[in-house]
GURO-939185 format. One record per atom (N, C-alpha, C): x, y, z; residue in one letter. Coordinates in steps of 0.001 Angstrom, whole numbers, padded with zeros to 6 digits, always signed. Each point is the difference from the previous one (the first is absolute). Layout:
N
XYZa ...
***
This chain:
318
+023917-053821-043946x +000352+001182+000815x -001217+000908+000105x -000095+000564+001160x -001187+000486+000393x +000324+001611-000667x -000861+000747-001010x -000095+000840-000483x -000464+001752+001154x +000872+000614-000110x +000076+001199+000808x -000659+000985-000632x -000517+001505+000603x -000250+000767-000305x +001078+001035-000045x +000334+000434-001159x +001222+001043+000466x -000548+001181+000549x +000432+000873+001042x -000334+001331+000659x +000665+000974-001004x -000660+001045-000258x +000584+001309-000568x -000003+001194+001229x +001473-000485+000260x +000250+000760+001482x +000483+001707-000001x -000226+000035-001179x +000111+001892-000582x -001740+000897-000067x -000603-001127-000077x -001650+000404-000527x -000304+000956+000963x +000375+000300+001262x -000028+000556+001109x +000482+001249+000125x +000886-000025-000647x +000645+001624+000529x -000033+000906-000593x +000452+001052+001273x -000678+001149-000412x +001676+001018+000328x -000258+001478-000245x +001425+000605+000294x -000794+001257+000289x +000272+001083+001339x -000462+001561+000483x +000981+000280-000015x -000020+001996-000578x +000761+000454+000661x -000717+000495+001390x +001464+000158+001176x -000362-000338+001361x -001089+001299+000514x +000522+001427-000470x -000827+000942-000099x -001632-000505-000012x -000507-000912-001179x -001243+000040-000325x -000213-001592+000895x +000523-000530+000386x -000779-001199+000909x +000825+000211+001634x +000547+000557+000435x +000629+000364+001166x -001581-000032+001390x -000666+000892-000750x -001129+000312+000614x -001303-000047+000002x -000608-001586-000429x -001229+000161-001023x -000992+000740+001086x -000358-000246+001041x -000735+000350+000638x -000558+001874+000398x +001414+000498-000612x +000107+001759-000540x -000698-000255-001278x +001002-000643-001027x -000385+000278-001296x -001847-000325-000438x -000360-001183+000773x -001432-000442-000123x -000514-001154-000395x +001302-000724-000293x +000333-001177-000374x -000978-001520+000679x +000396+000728+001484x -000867-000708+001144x -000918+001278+000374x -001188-000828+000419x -001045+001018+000293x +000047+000532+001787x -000195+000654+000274x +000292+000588+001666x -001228-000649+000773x +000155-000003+001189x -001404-000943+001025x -000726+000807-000093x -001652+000221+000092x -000694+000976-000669x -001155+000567+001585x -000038+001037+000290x -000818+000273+000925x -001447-000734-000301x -000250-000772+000925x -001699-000746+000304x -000183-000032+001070x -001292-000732-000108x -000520-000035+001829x -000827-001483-000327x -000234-000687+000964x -001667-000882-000005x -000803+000221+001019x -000998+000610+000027x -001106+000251+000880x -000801-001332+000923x -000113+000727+001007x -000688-000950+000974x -001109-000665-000343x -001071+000560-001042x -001245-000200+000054x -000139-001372-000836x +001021-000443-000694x +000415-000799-000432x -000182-001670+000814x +000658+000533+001154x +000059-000944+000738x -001106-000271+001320x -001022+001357-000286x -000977-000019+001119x -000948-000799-000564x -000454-000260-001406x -000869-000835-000459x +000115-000638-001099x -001173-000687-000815x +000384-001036-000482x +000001-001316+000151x +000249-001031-000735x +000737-001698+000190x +001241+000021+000590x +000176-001315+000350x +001318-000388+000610x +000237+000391-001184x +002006-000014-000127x +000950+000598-001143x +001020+000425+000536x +000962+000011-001055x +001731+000661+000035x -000397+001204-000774x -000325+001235+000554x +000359+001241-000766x +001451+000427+000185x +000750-000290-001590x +001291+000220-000348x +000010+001364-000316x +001217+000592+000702x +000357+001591-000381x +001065-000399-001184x -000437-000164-001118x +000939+000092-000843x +000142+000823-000955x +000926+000656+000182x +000719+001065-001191x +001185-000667-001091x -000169-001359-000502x +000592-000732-000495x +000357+000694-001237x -001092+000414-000616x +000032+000650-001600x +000680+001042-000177x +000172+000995+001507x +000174+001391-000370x +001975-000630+000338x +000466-000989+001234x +001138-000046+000020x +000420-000967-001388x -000843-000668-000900x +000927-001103-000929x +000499-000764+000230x -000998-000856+000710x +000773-001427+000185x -001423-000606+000566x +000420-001400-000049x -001456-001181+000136x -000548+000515+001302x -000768-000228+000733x -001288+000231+000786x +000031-000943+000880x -000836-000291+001408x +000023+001604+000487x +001056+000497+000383x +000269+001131+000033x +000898+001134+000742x -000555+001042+000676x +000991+000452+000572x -000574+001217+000616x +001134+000712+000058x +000992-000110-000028x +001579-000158+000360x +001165-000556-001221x +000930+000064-000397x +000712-000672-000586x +000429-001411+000884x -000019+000502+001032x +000410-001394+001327x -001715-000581+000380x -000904+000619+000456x -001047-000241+000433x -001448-000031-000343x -000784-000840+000308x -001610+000366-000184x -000524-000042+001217x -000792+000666-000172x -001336+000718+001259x -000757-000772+000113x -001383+000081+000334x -001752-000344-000226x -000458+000056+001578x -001229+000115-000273x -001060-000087+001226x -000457-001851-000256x -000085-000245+000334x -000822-001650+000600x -001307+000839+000641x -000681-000183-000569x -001543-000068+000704x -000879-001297+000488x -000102-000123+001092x -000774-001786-000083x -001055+000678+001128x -000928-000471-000453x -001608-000078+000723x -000009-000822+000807x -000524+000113+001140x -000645-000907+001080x -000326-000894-000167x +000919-001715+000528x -000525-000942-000259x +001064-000547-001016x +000520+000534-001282x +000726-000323-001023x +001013+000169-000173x +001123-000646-000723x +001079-000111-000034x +000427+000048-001237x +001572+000265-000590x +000251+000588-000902x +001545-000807-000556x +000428-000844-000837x +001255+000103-000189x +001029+000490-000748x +000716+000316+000164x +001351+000848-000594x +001375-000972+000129x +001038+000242-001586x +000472-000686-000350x +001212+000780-000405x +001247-000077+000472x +000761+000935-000866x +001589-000547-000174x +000877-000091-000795x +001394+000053+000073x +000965+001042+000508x -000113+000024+001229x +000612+001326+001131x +001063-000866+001050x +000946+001065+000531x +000867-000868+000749x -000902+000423+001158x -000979+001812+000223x -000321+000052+001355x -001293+000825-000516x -000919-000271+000865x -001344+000296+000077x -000346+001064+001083x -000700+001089+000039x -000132+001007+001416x -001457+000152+000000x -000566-000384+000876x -001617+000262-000010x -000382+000787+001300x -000919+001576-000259x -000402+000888+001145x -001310-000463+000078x -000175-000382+001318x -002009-000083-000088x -000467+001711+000208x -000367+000618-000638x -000790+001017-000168x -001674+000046+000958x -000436-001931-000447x -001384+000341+000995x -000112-001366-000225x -000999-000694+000964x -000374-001039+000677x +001156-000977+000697x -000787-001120-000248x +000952-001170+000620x +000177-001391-000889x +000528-000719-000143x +000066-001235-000381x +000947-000810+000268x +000450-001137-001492x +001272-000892+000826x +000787-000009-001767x +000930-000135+000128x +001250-000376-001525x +000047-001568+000391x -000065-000624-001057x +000564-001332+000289x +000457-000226-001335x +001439-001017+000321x +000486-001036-001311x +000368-001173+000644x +000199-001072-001001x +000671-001341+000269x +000709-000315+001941x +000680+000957+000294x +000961-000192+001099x -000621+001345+000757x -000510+000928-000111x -000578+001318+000607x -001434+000298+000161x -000501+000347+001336x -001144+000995+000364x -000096+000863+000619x -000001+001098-000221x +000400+001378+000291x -001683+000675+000366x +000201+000462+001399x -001508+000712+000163x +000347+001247+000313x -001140+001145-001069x +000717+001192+000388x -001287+000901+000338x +000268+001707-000035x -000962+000772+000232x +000722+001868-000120x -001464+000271-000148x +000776+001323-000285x +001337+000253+000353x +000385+001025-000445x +000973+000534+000163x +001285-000800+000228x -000032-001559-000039x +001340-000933-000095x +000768-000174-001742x +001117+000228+000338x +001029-000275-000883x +000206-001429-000097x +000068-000668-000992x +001049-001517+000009x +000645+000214-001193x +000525-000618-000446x +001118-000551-000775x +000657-001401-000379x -000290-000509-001375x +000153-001075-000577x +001010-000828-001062x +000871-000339+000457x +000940-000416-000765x -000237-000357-001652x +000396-000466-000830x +000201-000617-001546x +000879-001385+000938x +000104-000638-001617x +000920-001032+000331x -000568-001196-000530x +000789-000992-000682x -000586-001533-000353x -000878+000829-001256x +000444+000776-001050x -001722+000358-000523x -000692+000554+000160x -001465+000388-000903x -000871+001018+000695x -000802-000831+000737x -000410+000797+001097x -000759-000798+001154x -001421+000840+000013x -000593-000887+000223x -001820+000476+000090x -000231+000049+001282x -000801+001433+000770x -000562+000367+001013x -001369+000288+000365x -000683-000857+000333x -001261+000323-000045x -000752+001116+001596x -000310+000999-000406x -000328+000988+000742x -001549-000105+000472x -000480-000102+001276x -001079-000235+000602x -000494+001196+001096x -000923+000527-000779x -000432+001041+001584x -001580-000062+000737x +000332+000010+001160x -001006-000279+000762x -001077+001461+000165x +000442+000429-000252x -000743+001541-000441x +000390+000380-001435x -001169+001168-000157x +000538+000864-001394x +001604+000576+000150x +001225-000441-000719x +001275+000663+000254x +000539+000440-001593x +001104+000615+000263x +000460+000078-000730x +001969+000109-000098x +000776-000484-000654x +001022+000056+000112x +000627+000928-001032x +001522+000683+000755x +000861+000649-001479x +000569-001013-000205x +000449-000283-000815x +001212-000951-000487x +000961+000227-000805x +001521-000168+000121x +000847+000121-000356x +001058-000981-000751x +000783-000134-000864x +000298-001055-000357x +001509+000258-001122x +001098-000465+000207x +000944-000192-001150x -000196-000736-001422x -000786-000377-000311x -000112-000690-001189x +000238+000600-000758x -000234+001478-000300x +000257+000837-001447x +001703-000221+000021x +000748+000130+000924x +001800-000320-000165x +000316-001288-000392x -000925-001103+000755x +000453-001497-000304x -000683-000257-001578x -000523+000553-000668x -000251+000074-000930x +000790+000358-001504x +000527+001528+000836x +000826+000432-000832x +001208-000285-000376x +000698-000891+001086x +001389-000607+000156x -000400-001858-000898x -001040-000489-000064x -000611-000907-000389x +000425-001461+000532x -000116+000689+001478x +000159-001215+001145x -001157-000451+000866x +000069-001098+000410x -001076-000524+001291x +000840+000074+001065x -001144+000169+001044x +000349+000487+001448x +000946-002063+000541x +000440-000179+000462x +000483-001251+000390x +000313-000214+001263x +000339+000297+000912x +000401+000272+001155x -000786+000615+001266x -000293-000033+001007x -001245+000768+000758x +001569+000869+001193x +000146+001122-000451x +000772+001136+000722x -000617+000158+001117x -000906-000103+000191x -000505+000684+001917x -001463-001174+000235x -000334-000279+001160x -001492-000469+000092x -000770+000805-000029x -001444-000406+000010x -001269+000993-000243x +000119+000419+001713x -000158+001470+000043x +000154+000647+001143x -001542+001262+000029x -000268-000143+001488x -001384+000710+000247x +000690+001156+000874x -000501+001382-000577x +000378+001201+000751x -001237+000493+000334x -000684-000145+001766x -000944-000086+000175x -000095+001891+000176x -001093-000044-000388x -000731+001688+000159x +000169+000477+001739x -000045-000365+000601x +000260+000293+001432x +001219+000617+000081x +001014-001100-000442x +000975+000342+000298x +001120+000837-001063x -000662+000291-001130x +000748+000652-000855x -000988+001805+000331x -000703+000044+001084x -000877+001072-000125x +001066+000660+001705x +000297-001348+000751x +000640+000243+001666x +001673+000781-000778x +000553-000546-001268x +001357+000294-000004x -000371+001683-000582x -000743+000260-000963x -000189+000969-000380x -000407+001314+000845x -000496-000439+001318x -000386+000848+000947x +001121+000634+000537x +001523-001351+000645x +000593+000152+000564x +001020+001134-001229x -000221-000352-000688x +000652+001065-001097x -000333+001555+000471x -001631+000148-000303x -000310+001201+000276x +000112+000799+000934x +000141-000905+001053x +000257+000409+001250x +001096+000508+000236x +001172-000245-000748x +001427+000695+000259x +000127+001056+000095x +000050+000855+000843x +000378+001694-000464x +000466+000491-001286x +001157-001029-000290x +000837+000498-001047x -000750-000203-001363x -001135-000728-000041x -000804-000607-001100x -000667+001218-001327x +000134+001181+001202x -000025+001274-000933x +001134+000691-000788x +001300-000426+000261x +000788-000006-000825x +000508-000619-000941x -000693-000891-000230x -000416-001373-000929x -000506+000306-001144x +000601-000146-001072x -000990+000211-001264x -001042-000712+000098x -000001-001490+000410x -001481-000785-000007x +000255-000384+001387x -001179-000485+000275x -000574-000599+001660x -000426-001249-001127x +000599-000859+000372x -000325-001996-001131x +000559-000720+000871x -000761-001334+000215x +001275-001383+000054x -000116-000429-001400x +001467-000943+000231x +000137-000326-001135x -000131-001823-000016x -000940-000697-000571x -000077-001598+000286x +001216-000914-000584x +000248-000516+000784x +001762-001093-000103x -000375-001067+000307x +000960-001214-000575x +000236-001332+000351x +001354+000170+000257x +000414-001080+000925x +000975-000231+000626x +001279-000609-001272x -000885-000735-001203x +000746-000346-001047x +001188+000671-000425x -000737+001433+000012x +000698+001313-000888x +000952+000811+000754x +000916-000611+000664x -000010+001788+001135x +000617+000781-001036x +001020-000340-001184x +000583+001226-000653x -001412+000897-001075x -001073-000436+000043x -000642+000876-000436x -000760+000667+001050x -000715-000839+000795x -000745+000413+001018x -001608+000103-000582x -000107-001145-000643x -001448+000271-000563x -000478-000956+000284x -001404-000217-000296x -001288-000697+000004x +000364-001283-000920x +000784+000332-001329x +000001-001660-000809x +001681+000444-000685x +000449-000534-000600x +001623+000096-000603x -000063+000788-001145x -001358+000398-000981x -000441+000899-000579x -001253+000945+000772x -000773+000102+000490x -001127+000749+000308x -000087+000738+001363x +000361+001503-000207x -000004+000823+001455x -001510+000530+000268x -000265-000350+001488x -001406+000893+000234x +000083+000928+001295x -000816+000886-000414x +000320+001080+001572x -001599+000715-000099x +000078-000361+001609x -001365+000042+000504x +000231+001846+000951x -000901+000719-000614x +000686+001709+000050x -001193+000658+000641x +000302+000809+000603x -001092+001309+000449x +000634+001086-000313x -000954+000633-000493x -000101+001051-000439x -000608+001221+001422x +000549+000340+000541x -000803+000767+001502x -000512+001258-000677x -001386+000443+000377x -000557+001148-000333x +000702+001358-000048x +000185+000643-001242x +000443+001454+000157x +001332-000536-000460x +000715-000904-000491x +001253-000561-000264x +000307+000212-001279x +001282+000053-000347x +000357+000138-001301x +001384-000623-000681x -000395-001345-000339x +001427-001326-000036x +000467+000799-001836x +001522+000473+001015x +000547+000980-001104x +000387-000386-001622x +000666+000469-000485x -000108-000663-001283x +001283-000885+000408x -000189-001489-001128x +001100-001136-000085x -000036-000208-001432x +001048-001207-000378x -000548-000708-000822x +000789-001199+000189x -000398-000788-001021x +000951-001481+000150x -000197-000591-001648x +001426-001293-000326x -000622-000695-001474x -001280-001145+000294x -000334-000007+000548x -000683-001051+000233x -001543+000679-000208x -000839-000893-000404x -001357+000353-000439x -000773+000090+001400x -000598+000685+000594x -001049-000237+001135x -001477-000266-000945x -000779-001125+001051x -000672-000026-000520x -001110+000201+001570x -000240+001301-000238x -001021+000683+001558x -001057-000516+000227x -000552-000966+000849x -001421-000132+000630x -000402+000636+001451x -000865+001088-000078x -001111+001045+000577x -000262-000456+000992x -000165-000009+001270x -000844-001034+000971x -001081+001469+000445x +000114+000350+001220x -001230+000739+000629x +000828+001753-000316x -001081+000660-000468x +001025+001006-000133x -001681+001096-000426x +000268+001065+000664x -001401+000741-000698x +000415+001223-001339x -000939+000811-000572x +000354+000725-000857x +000744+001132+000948x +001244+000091-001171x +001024+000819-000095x +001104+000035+000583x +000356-001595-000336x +001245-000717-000129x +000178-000543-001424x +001038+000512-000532x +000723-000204-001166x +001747-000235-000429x +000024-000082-000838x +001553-000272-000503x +000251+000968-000875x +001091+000563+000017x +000428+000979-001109x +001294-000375-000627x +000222-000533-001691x +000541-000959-000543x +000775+001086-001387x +001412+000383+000458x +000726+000653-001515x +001215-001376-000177x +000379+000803-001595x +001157-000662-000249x +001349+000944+000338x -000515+001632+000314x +001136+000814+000622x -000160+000909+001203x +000481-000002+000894x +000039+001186+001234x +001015+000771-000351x -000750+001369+000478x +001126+000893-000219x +000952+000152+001269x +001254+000899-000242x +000516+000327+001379x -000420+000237+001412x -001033+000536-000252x -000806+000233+001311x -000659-001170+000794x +000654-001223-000802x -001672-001103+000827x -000895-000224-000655x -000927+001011-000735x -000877+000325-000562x -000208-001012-001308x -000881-000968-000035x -000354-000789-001468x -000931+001067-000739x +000773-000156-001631x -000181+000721-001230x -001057-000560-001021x -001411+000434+000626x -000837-000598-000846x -000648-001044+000384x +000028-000596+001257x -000540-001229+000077x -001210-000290-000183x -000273-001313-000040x -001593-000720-000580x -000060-000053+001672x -001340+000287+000067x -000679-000382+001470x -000931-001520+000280x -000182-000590+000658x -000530-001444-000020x -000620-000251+001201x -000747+000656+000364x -001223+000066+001065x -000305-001297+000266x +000064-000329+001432x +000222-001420+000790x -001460-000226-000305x -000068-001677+000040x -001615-000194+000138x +000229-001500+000550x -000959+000137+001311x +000279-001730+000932x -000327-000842-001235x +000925-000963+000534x -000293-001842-000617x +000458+000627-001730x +000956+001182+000148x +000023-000187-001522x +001694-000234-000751x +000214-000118-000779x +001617-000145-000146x +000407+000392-001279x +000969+000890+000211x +000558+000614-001196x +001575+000057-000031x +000964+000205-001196x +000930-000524-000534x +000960+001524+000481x +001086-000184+000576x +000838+001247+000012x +001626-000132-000919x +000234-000282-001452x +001127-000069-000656x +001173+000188+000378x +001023-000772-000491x +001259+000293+000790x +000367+001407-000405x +001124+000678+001097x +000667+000759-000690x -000387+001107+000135x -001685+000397+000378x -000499+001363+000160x -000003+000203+001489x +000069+001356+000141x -000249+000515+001544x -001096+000149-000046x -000541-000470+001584x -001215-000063+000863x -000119+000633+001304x -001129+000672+000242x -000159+000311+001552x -001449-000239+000059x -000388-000603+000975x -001361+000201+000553x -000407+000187+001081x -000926+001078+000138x -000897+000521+000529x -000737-000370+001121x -001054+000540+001068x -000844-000287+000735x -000605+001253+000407x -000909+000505-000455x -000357+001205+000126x -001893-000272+000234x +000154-001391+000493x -001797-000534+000233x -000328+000172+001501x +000917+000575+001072x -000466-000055+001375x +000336-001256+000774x +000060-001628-000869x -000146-000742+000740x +001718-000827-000417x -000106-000998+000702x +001515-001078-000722x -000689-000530-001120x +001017-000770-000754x -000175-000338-000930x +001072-001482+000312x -000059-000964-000874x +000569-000792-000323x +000139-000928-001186x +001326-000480-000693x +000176-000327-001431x +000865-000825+000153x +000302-000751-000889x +000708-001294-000139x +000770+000022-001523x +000778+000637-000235x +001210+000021-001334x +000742-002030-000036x -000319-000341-000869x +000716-001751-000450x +001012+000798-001566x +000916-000480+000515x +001268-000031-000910x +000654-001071-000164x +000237+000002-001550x +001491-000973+000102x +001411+000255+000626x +000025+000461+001065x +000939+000930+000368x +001162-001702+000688x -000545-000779+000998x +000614-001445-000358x +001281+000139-000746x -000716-000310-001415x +000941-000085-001083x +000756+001251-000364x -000161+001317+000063x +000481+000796+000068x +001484+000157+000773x -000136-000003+000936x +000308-000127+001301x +001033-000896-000066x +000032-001339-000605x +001001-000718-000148x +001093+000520-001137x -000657+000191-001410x +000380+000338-000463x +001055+001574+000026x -000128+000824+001311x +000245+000660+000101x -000173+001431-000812x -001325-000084-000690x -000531+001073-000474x -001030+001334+000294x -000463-000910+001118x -001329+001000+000743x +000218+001409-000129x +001004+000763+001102x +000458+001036-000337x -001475+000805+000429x -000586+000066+001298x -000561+000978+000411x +000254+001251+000154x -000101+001291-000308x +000372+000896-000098x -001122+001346+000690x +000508+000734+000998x -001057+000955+000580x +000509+001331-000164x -000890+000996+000137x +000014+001466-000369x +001324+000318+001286x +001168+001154-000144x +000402+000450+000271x -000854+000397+001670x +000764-000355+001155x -000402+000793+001019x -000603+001568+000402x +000587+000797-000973x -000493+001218-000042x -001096-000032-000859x +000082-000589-001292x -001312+000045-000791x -001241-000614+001079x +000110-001160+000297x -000969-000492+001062x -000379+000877+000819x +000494+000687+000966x -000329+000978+000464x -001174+001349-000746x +000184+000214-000932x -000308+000747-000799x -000988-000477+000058x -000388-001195-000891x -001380-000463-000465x -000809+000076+000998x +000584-000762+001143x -000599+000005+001290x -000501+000854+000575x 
***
């Protein structure tokens, strides 16, 4: 007879009262998403490379992160050279920031250029992408792996195909936005990027929301908030455009204390769930930014829960 290991199926447990584990994320238990940024200059020079925005250490848990759901990075690849990246994700979001090149895998070649969006499924495993640019470029990149990680699953299935959101035309919908009269009664002037996969979310991948935003000169996108982590990338924007970031507004509209976070192109910084935000344009010119959320998954889950300042407070600030 084949000899067993017995399990000691008590070794495990544990007993709270509900008071003291109800809320670790009050109590401190879990650590909160932590204000950062990663700078452009990062990605203006240098070797080819994955510069990872990871705040892995400060959230407690394996690497990279950027996100409890997500990791960031710049892809930098030099003229001529190519780069590959490897990850266990169900969906991949890549912004070209600058130049041109091509994505290719096994079954895919993807040619892109500034300012194009695509988007890359998981599935079968982690899949290797080798990134090629025909100029100096650089990419943001986005990615679920910190969740498929944490749940301690592989991606298996391919939810959407790799889809190209060409810069032309994500720049023609955004116009037609601005153009609305009513677009000033709008907390934001954004499209928002979709696959046809999703309609009950209305997003870009079944986890990953992106919205391609202007900011119009002299504007002021009132305070919101949402649970979902934004994770902000900067595009063209001059000094004195910023974000103003509390965890309380008072009655008036008015955020109590906020940290200020002065925009800077090609750069990307972290906005935590849960706090109110408004930002700014007080540079003369437009501006434009690109917020990637897990909002997807949010969204399904039915947690998002966007939330905006009182109509009269808005007014006010305004």
């Amino acid at each position: 007879m084949k000899s067993t290991t017995k399990l000691d199926l008590q070794r495990d447990v544990q007993y709270f009262e509900y008071t003291k584990a109800a809320n670790p994320v009050a109590s401190g238990v879990i650590s909160g998403v932590p204000f950062a940024e990663l700078l452009s200059h990062l990605h203006e020079q240098g070797p080819t490379r994955v510069i990872q925005f990871d705040l892995s250490d400060k959230l407690v848990c394996p690497g990279p992160a950027t996100s409890p759901n997500l990791a960031a990075a710049f892809v930098r690849i030099e003229a001529g050279k190519q780069i590959r990246t490897t990850v266990n994700a169900t969906s991949e979001l890549f912004y070209v920031m600058r130049g041109n090149g091509t994505t290719t895998r096994t079954d895919l070649s993807m040619h892109w250029k500034q300012g194009d969006f695509f988007v890359i499924p998981g599935g079968d495993g982690p899949a290797e992408l080798t990134h090629e640019a025909a100029t100096d470029s650089a990419l943001y990149w986005i990615n679920d792996e910190p969740l498929l990680r944490y749940l301690g699953v592989t991606a298996t299935s391919q939810r959407f195909l790799p889809t190209l959101y060409k810069a032309e035309d994500c720049e023609r919908e955004l116009m037609k936005i601005a153009a609305d009269p009513s677009s000033t009664d709008r907390n934001r002037v954004a499209v928002l990027l979709a696959n046809k996969n999703f309609p009950q979310t209305m997003t870009a991948t079944h986890t990953l929301w992106a919205m391609f935003g202007l900011l119009p000169k002299g504007a002021v996108q009132q305070p919101h908030r949402h649970n979902s982590v934004a994770l902000d990338l900067i595009l063209d924007c001059k000094p004195g455009c910023y974000s103003l970031v509390s965890r309380e507004m008072g009655p008036d509209g008015v955020l109590i204390n906020p940290v200020r976070q002065d925009w800077k192109p090609y750069s990307a910084f972290v906005t935590p769930p849960n706090f109110w935000h408004s930002h700014h344009n007080e540079s003369g010119e437009d501006a434009r930014l690109i917020p990637i959320q897990d909002a997807g998954l949010q969204t399904y889950m039915r947690t998002l829960n966007i939330e905006f300042a009182h109509p009269s407070a808005r007014r006010k600030e305004g």
